[in-house]
C-alpha positions in Angstrom: 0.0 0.0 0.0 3.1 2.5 1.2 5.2 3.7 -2.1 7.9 5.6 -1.3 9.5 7.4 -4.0 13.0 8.9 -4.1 13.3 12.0 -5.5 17.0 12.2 -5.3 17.5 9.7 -8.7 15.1 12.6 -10.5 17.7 15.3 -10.4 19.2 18.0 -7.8 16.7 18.0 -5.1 16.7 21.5 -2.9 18.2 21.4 0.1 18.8 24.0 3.4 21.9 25.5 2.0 19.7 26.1 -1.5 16.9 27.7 -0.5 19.1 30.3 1.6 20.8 30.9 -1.3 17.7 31.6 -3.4 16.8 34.4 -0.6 19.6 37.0 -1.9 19.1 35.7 -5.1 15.7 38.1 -5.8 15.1 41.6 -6.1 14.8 43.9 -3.2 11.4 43.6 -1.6 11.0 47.0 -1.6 11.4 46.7 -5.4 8.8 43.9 -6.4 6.1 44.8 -3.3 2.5 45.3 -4.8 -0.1 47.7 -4.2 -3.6 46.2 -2.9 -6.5 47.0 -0.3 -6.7 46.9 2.9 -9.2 45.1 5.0 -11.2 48.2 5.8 -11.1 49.4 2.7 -12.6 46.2 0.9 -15.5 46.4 4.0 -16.4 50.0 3.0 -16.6 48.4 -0.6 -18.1 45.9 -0.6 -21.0 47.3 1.9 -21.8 49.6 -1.2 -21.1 46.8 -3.8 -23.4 44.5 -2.1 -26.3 47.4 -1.6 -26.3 47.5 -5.6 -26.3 43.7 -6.4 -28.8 43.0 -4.2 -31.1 46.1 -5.9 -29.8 44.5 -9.0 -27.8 47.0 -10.4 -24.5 45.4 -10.5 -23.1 42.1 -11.2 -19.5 41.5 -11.1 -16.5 42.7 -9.7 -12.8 42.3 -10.7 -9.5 43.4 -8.1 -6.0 44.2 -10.0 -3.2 44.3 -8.2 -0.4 46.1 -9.5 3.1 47.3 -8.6 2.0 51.1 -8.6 -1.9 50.5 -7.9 -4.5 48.5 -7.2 -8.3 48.9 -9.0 -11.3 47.6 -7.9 -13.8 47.5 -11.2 -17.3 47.0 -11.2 -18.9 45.6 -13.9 -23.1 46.0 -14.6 -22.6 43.0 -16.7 -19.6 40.3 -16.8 -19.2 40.6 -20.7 -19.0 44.3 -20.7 -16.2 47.4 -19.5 -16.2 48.3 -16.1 -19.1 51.0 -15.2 -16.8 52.1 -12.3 -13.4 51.8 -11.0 -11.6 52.6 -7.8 -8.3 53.4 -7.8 -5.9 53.0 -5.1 -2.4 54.9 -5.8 -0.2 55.3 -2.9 2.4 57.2 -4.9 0.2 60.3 -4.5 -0.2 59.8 -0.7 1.4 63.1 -0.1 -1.0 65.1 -2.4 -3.9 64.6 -0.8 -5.4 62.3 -4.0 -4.4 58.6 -3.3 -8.3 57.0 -3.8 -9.9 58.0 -7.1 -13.1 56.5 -8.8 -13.7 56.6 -12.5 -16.8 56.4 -14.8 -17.0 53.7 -17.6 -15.2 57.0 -19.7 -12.2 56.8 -17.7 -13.0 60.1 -16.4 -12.1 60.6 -13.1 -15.5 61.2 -10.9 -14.1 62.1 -7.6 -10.5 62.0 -6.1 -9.3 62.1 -2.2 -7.6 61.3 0.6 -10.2 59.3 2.2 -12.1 56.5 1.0 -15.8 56.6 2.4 -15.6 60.3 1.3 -15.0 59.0 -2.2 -17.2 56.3 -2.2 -20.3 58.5 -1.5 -20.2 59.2 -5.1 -21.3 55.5 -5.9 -24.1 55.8 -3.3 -26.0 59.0 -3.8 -29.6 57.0 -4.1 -29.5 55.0 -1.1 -32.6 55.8 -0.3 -34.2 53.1 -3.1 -32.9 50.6 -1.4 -34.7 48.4 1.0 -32.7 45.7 3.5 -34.9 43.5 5.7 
């Protein structure tokens, strides 16, 4: 029932002293670190996100991570272009204008420092929605 099979007749097999090696071997991780959300900043969208599927609005959602950004699109139908996207660019931390959602256009709707603020953009008509 027990097959044992040595992998040392298949070629060099890593060892301790090899995978220390390959350590130094990469790129600085400042270098090849990517951009992506945070925790809190999925919750506040997805709270909104789940608002409009559940009205029926939108269907699908797709999360890029990048090396200088991450973008959350949302997508009214699977087979189409985003409607929105939210940007999230760290390089421009220091003006003020890291978060930034865009129209279908690729306009830029609203830009800021702080996410919710942004995000209010998306959910001007709360009021037609009704959670039980």
């Amino acid at each position: 029932m027990n097959n044992i099979l040595n992998l040392n007749k298949y070629g060099n097999t890593p060892n301790i002293k090899n995978w220390s090696q390959s350590d130094h071997n990469h790129k600085d991780q400042k270098d090849s670190k990517i951009v992506s959300f945070s925790r809190d900043e999925l919750n506040y969208i997805l709270a909104i996100y789940g608002r409009r599927v559940v009205s029926g609005q939108w269907k699908d959602y797709a999360i890029d991570t990048l090396k200088d950004q991450a973008i959350f699109s949302i997508y009214k139908k699977s087979n189409e272009m985003p409607q929105y996207t939210i940007h999230k660019l760290p390089k421009l931390k220091n003006s003020q204008k890291m978060y930034q959602v865009k129209g279908v256009d690729g306009k830029i709707l609203k830009r800021g420092s702080e996410l919710p603020h942004i995000l209010k953009i998306l959910d001007k008509d709360k009021n037609k929605y009704k959670i039980i």
